[in-house]
Backbone bond lengths (Angstrom), bond angles and torsions (degrees), N, CA, C in turn:
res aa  C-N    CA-C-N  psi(-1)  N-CA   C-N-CA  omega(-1)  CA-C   N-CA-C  phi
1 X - - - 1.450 - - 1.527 107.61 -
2 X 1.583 114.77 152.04 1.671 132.47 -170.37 1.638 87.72 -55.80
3 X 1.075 118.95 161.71 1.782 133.15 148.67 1.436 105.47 -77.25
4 X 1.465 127.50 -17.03 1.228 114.04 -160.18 2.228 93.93 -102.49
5 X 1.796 87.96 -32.22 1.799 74.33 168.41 1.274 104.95 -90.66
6 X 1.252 164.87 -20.26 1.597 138.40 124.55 1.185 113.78 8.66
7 X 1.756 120.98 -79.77 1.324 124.34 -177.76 1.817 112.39 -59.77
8 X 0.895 114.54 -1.06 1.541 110.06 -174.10 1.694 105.06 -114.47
9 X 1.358 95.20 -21.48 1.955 82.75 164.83 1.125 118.33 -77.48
10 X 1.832 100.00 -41.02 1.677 95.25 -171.21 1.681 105.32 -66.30
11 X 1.100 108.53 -27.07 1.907 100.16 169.12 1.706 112.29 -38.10
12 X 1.449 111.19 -46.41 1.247 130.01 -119.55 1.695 90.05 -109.87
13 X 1.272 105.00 -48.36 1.694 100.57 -175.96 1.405 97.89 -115.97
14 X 1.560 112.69 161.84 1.209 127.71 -152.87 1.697 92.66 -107.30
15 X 1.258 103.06 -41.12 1.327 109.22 -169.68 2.117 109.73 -71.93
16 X 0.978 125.15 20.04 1.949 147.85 146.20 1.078 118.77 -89.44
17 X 0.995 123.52 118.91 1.589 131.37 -172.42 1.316 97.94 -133.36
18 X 0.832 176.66 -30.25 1.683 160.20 -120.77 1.219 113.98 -28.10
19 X 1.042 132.84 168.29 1.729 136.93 164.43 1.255 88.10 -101.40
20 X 1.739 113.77 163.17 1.327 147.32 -173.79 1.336 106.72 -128.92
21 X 1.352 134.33 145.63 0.946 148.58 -169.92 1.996 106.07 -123.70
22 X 1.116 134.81 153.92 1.671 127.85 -168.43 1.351 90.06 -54.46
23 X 1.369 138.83 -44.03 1.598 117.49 -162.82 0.925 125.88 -88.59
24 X 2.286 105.80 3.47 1.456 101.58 -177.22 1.426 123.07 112.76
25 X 1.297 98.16 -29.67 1.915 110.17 177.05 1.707 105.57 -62.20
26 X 1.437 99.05 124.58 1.464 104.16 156.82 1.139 130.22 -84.13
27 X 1.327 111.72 138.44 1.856 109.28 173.99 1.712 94.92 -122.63
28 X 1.158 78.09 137.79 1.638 86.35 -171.10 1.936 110.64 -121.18
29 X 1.503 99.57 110.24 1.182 109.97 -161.82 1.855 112.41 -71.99
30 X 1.228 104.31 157.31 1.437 112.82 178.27 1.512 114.95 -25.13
31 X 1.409 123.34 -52.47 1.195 150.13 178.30 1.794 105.97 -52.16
32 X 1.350 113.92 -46.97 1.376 125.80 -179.80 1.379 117.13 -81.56
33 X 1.355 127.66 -13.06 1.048 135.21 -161.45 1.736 103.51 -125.87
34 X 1.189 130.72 -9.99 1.153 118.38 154.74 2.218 107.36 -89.72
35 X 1.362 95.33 -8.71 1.510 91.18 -176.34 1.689 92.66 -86.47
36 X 0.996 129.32 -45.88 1.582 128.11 158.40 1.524 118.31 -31.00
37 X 1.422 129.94 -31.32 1.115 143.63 176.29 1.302 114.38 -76.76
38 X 0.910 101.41 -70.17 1.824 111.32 156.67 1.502 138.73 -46.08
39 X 0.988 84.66 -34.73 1.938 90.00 164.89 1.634 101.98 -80.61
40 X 1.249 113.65 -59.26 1.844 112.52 -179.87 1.703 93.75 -54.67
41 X 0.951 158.06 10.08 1.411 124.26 -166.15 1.707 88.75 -132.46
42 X 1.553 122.37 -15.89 1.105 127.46 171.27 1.992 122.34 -97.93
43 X 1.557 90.14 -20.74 1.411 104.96 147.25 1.580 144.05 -66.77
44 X 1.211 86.61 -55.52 1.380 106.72 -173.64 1.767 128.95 -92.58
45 X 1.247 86.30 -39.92 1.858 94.99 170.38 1.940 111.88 -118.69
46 X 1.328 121.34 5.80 1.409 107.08 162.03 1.935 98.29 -120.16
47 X 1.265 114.91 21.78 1.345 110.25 168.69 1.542 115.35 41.52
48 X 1.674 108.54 69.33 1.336 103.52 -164.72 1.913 84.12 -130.94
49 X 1.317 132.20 133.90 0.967 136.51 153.03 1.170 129.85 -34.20
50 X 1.571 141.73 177.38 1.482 131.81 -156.16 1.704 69.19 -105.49
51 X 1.493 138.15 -69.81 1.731 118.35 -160.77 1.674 108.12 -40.16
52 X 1.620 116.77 -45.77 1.118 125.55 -173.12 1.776 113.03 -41.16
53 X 1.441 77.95 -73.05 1.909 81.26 177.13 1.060 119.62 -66.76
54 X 1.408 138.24 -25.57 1.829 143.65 136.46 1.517 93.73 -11.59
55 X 1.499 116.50 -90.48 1.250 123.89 -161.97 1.454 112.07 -67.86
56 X 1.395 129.16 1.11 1.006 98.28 -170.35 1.829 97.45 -111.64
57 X 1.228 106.98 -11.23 1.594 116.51 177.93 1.675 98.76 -78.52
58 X 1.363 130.73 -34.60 0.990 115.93 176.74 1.873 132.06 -89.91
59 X 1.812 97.96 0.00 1.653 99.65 170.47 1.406 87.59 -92.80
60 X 1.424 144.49 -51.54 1.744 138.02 -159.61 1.210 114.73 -103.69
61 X 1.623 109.62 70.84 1.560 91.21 164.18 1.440 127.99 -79.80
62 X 1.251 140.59 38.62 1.277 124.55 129.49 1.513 123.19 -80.49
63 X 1.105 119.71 4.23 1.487 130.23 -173.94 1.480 128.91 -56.08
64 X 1.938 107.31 -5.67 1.056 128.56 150.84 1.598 125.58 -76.06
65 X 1.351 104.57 -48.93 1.479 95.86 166.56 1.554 124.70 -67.23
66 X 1.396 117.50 -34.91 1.139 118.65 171.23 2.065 119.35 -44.93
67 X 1.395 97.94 -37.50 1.307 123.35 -162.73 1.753 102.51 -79.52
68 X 1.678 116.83 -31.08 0.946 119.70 179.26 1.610 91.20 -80.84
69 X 1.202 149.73 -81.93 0.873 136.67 157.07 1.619 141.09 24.36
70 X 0.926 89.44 -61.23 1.451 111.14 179.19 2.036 119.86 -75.49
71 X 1.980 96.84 -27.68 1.301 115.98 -178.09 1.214 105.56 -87.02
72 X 1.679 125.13 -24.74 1.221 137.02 166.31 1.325 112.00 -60.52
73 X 0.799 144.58 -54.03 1.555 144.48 -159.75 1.454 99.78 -101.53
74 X 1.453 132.80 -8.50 1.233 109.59 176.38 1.356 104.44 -89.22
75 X 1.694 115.78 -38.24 1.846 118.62 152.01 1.809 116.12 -15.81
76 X 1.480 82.24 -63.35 1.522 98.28 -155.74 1.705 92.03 -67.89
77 X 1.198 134.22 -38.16 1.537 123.65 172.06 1.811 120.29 -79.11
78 X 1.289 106.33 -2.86 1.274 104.52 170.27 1.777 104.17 -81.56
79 X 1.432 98.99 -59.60 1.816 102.89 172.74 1.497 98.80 -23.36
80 X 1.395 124.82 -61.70 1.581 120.93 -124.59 1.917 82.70 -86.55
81 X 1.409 112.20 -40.29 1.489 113.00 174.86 1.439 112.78 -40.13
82 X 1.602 118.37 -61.64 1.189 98.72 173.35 1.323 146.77 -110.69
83 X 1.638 105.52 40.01 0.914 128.89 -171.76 2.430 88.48 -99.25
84 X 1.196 77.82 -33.18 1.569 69.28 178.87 1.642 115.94 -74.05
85 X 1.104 101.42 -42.30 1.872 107.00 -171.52 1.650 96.15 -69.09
86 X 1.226 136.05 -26.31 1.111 135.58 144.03 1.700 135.01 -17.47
87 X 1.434 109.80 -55.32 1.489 138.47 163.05 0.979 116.02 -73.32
């Protein structure tokens, strides 16, 4: 992803925080970076608008675990994919 749409989510969602450093550099902690994941995966592959995913991170907050969830088992069905073409 751009640095410049980085800077436009964290505008955009509340739930990005990064720390700043005096010159400005973000470091974006574990915590920020699976919420970075989650916004792109509700952006980008369920075609949900920036109000959309606004509203929709703020009616389901478990919607992170769900989301981890969901990255789990698609892992876990990629393994099993090529664990079969394997055989």
């Amino acid at each position: 992803v751009n640095q410049s749409l980085l800077r436009y989510w964290e505008n955009e969602f509340d739930i990005l925080k990064p720390k700043k450093n005096g010159k400005g550099d973000r470091f974006f902690r574990p915590e920020d970076v699976k919420n970075l994941k989650l916004i792109h995966h509700l952006l980008r592959q369920r075609k949900y608008t920036i109000e959309g995913a606004k509203e929709f991170l703020k009616s389901n907050k478990t919607a992170a675990q769900k989301f981890e969830m969901i990255r789990s088992l698609q892992k876990l069905k990629s393994f099993l994919l090529e664990l079969k073409a394997s055989l």
